[in-house]
C-alpha positions as CSV (number, residue, x, y, z in Angstrom):
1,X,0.6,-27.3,19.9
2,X,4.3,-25.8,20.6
3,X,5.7,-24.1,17.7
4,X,9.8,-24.5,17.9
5,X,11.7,-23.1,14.7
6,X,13.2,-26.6,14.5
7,X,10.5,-28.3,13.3
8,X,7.4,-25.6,12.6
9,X,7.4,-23.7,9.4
10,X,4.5,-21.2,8.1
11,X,2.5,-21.9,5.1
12,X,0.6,-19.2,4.1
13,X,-1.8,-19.5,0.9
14,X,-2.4,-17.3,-1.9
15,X,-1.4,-14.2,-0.5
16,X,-2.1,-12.6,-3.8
17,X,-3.6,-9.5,-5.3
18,X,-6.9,-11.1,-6.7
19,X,-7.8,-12.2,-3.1
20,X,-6.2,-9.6,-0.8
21,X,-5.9,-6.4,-2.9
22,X,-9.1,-4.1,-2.4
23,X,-11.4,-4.0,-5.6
24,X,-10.3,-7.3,-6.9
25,X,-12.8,-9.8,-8.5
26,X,-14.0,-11.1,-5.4
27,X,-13.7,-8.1,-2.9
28,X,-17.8,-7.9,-2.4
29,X,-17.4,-11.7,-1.0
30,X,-14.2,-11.5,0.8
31,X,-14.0,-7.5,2.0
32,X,-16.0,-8.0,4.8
33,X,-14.2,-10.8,6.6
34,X,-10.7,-9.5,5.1
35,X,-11.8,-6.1,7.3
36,X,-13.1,-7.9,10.2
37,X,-10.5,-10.5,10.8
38,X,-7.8,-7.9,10.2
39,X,-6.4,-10.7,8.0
40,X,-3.9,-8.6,6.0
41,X,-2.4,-7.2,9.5
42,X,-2.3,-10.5,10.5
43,X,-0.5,-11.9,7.7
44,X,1.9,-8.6,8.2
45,X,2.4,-10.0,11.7
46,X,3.0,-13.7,11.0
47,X,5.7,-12.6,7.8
48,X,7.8,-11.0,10.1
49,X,7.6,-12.6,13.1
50,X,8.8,-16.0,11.3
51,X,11.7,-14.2,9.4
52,X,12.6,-12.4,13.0
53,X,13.0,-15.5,15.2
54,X,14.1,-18.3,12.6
55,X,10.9,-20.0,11.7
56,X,10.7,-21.3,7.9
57,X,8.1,-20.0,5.8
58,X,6.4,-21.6,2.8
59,X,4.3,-19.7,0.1
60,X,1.9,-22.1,-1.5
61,X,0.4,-19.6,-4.5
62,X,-2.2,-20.4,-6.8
63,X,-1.5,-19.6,-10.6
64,X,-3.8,-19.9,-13.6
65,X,-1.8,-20.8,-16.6
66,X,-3.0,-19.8,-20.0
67,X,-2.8,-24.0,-21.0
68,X,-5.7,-24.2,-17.6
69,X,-8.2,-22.4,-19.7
70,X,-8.5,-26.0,-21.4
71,X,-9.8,-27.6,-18.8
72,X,-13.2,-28.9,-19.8
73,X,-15.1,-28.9,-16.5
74,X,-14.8,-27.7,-13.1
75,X,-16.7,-26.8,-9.9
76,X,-18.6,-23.4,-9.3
77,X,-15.6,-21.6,-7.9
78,X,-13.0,-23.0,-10.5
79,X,-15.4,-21.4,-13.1
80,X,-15.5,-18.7,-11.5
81,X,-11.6,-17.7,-11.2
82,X,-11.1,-18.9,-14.8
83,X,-13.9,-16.5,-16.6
84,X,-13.0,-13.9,-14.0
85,X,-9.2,-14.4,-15.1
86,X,-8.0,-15.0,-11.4
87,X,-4.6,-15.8,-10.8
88,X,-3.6,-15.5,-14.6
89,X,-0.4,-15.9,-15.9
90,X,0.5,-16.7,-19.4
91,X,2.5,-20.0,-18.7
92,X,4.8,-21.1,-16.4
93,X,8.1,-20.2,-18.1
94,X,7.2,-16.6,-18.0
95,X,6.6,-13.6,-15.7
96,X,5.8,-11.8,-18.3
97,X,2.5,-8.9,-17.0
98,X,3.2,-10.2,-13.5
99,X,3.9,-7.4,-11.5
100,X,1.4,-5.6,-10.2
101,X,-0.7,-8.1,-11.7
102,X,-4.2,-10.2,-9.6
103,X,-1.3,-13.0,-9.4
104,X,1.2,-10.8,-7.8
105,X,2.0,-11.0,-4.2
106,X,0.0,-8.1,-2.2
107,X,2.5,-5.6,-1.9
108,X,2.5,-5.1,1.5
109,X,3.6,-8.4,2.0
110,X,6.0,-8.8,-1.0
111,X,9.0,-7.6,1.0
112,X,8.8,-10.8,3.2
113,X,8.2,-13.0,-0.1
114,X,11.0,-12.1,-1.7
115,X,13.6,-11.6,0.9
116,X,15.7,-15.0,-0.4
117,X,14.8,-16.9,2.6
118,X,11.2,-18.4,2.0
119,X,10.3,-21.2,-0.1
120,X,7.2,-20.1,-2.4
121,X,6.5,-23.6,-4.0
122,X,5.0,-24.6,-7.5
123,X,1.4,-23.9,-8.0
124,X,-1.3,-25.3,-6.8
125,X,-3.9,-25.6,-9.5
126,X,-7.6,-26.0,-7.4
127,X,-7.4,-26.0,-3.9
128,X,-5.0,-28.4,-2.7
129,X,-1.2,-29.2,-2.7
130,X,-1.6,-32.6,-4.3
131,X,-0.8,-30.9,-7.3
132,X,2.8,-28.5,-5.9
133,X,5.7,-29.3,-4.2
134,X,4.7,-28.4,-0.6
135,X,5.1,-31.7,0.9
136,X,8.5,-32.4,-0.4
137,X,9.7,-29.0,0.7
138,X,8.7,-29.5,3.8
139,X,9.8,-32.4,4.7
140,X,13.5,-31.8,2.8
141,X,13.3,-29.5,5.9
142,X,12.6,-31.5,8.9
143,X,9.1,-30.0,9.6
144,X,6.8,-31.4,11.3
145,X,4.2,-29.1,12.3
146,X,2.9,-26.5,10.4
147,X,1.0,-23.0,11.1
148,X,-1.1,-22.1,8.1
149,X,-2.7,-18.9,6.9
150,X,-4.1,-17.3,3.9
151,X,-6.7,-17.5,1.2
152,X,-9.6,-19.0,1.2
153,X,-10.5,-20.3,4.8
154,X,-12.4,-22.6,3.4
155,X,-11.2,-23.4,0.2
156,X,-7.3,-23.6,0.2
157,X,-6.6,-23.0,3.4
158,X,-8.5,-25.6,4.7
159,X,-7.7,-27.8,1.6
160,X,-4.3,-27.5,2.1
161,X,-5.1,-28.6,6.1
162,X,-6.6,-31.7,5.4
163,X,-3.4,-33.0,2.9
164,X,-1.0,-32.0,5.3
165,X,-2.9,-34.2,8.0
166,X,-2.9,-36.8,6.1
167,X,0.5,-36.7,5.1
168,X,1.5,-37.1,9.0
169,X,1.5,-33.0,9.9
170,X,0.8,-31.9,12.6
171,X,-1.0,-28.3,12.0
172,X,-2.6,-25.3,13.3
173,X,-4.6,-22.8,11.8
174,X,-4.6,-18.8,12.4
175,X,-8.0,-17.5,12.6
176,X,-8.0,-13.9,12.0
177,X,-5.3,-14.6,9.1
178,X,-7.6,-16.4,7.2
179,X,-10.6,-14.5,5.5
180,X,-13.3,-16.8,2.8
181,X,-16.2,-15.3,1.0
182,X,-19.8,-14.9,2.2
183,X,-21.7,-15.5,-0.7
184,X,-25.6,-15.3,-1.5
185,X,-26.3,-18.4,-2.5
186,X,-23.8,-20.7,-0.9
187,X,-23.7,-19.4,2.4
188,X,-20.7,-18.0,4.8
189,X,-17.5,-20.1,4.1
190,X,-16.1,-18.4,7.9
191,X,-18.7,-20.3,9.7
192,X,-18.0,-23.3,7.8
193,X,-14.2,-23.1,8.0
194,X,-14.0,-21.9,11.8
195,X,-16.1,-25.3,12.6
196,X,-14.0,-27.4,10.3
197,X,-10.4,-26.0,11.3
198,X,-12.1,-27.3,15.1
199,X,-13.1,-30.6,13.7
200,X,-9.5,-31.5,12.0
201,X,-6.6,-29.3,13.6
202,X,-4.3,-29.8,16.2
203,X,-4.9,-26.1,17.5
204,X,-6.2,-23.2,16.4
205,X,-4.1,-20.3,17.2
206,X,-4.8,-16.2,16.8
207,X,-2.0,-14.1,15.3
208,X,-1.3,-13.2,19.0
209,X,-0.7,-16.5,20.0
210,X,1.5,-17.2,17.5
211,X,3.7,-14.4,17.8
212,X,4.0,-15.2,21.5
213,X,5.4,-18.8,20.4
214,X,7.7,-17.5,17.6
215,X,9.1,-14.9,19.9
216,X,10.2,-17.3,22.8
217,X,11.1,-20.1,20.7
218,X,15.0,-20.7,20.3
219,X,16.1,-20.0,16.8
220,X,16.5,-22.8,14.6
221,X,20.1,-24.1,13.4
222,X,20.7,-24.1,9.6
């Protein structure tokens, strides 16, 4: 898949402290592919190579409201962030404890978040982006393909990949900037996401790869 700033934007999921930041509530799932994808580097990488050569970049961030804690039932991970208090905020009109917070942005990558140029969309409240703004942003834009990253591999990440298809995007997925968990009893969501991002993307790209393209692609005209 070519990647011209014209038309291709980054989407990145969830790059927040409660899946990125060492020690958070899942770190004993997600450390090990976080370390052996390299996938904060590679987030790093992908930030600033977008800003540098005039690609767009969406944020598609996952929030907990204190209203969610209503919900009534839910899957085995949606339990999980909700007793765990992932993602919490106390509602949407507030920011109230949100620095530094599990919902913050990692700070190593906060700089890029909040440099006025990218386009960090409502929440998305399980997995998908049925529930934000992502599609409409996007194609307000004139994007047509899309390079996703982030958190979960296998959960939003490849969520968010299967709307976007559907929805007539054409996409590629980063595969060391992308990390899921490896858990006991449900197995290792890399294996399963690595086999699915084959099944359903148009490419899928390493970090390298996608600098290359961002680098020699013409800037985009506002």
């Amino acid at each position: 898949m070519d990647l011209t700033a014209a038309d291709t934007a980054l989407v990145v999921t969830d790059p927040q402290n409660d899946v990125l930041r060492a020690g958070n509530p899942v770190w004993p799932l997600v450390g090990p592919a976080l370390a052996a994808h390299r996938t904060v580097e590679n987030l790093h990488r992908l930030f600033s190579a977008a800003g540098e050569h005039g690609f767009g970049v969406h944020v598609s961030p996952h929030y907990n409201f204190a209203t969610d804690l209503g919900w009534r039932f839910g899957g085995p991970i949606e339990r999980t962030m909700h007793e765990a208090g992932m993602f919490a905020r106390p509602g949407a009109l507030t920011l109230d404890g949100f620095p530094g917070s599990g919902a913050d942005w990692l700070p190593e990558l906060a700089p890029f978040i909040e440099d006025g140029r990218t386009v960090v969309t409502s929440p998305h409240k399980v997995f998908g982006p049925q529930t934000n703004d992502l599609v409409l942003q996007l194609r307000k834009r004139g994007v047509t393909r899309v390079v996703l990253a982030g958190m979960l591999a296998n959960l939003c990440v490849e969520s968010h990949l299967r709307d976007l298809l559907e929805n007539g995007f054409r996409c590629a997925v980063v595969s060391d900037a992308v990390a899921a968990p490896q858990h006991p009893e449900f197995g290792d969501g890399n294996t399963a996401a690595a086999i699915n991002h084959r099944f359903l993307t148009d490419d899928v790209l390493t970090t390298d790869q996608v600098v290359e393209q961002f680098t020699r692609s013409p800037r985009s005209t506002p």
